[in-house]
N, C-alpha and C positions, 0 to 999 in steps of 0.2 A: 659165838665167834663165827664169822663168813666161812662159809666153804671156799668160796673162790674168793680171797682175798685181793688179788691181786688183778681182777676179771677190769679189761678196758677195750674199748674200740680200738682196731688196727685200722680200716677200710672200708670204704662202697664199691662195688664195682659194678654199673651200668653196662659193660660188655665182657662178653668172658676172657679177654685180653687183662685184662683189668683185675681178676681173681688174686688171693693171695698166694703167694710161695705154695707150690702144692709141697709139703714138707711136713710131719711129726704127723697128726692126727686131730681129727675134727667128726663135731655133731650137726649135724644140717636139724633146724628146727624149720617145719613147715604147715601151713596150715587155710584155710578158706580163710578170706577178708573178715574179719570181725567174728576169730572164732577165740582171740583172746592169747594169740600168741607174743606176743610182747611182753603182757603182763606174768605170764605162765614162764619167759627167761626170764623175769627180775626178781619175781619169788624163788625161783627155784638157785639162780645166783648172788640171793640173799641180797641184790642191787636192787636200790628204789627206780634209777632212771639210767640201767645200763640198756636196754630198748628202748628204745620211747614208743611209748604207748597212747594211744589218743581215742577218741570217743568217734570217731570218725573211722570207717575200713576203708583199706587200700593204702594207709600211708606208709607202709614197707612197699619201696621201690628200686633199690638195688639189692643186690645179692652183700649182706654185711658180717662181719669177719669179724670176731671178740677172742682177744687171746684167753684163755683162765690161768694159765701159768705157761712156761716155755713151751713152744713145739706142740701146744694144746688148747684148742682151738673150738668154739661155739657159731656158729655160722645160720643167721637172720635171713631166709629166702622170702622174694615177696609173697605176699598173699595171695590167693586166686580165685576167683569165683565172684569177683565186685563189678557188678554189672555199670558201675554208676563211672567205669574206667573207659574209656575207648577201644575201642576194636582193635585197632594197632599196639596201644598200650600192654594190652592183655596177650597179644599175641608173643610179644617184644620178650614179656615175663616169661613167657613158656617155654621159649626159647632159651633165656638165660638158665632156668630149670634145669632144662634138659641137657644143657651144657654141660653146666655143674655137675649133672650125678654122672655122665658118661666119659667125662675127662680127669678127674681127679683121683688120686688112688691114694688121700688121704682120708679119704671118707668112714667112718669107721660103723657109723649109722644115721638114723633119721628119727628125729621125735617128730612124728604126727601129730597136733595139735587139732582137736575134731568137738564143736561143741555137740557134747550131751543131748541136749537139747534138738537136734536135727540129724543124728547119727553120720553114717557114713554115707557117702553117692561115693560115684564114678570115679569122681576127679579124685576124691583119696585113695580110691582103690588103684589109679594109675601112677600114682607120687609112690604109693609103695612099689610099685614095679618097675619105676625110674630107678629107684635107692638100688635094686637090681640085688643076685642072689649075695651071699656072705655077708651082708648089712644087716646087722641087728637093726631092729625096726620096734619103735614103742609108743603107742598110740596113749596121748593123753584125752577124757575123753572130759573137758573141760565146764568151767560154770556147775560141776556137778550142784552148787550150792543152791542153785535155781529148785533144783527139785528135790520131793523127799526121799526122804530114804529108799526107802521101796519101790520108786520109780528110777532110781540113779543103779540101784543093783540090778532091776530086772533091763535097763540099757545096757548096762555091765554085759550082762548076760548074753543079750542078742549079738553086740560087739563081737565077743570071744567066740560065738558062734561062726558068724561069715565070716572073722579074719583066721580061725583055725591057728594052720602054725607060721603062718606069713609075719603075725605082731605079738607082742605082749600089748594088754590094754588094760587100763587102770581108768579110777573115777580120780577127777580133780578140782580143786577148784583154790586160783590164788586168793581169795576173798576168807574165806574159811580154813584155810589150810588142809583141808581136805588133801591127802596123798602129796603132798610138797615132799616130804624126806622119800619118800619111795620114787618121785622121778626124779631127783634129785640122786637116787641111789644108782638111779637104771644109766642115767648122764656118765656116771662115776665108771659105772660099770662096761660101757662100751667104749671110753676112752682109753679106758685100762687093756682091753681084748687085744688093742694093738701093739 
């Protein structure tokens, strides 16, 4: 049976004017262009196409707003780091970003969405400092499926290392179901803190 049974789109909102009811409690998913975050909400909200997901990065372009049941709330930020976006474009996003984590006091956390495969830089290390302190923060570290075992622990590894006690971070991957019920668990769990 679906954990979030009831999980549907509310909104886009291309300016922060435009945001949902700041009201009950929400998870901001966020992560670099094509680092598999669409697919990583649909598995973990047991939805085939409640993101849409495309083979193409950069198609998260507004800031989007998924109820899972009343007063609780999943939230789609674009993606960043897609070079193949305009200058203004990208800017535009960061903006809307930054909006987000510093206006809203519905926010309860932030899942990092980080592939595996290229670890962390800068710009995740600064999305978690947007999310700003009291926000549980939980880094999915995604496609773990790409690689073997022993290379997806010892990224594990390094992970947990640089982010210390800033995130929890786990290995993932929606294709194999690698760690799906455990962020699925972590989702569960900072909705609930509030």
């Amino acid at each position: 049976m679906a954990q979030f049974p009831h999980a549907r789109y509310l909104s886009g909102a291309h300016e922060p004017g435009q945001f949902w009811e700041d009201s009950g409690v929400e998870v901001a998913f966020a992560g670099r262009s094509n680092s598999g975050k669409s697919t990583a909400i649909n598995a973990i909200t047991q939805r085939k196409n409640l993101a849409r997901a495309s083979k193409a990065p950069g198609q998260t372009r507004l800031v989007n707003f998924f109820e899972l049941a009343p007063e609780s709330r999943l939230v789609d930020l674009p993606g960043y780091g897609y070079a193949q976006v305009p200058r203004a474009v990208q800017e535009h996003w960061k903006h809307l970003i930054e909006r987000y984590f510093s206006e809203r006091e519905s926010i309860a956390g932030l899942m990092l969405i980080v592939d595996v495969r290229r670890g962390l830089d800068r710009r995740d290390l600064e999305l978690i400092d947007y999310a700003g302190p009291g926000r549980a923060v939980h880094v999915l570290l995604s496609k773990a499926d790409k690689l073997a075992r022993g290379a997806g622990l010892e990224r594990l590894a390094q992970a947990r290392a640089e982010l210390g006690s800033r995130a929890t971070v786990q290995l993932f991957s929606a294709i194999d179901h690698t760690g799906v019920p455990e962020a699925r668990n972590a989702l569960r769990s900072m909705l609930e803190r509030r």
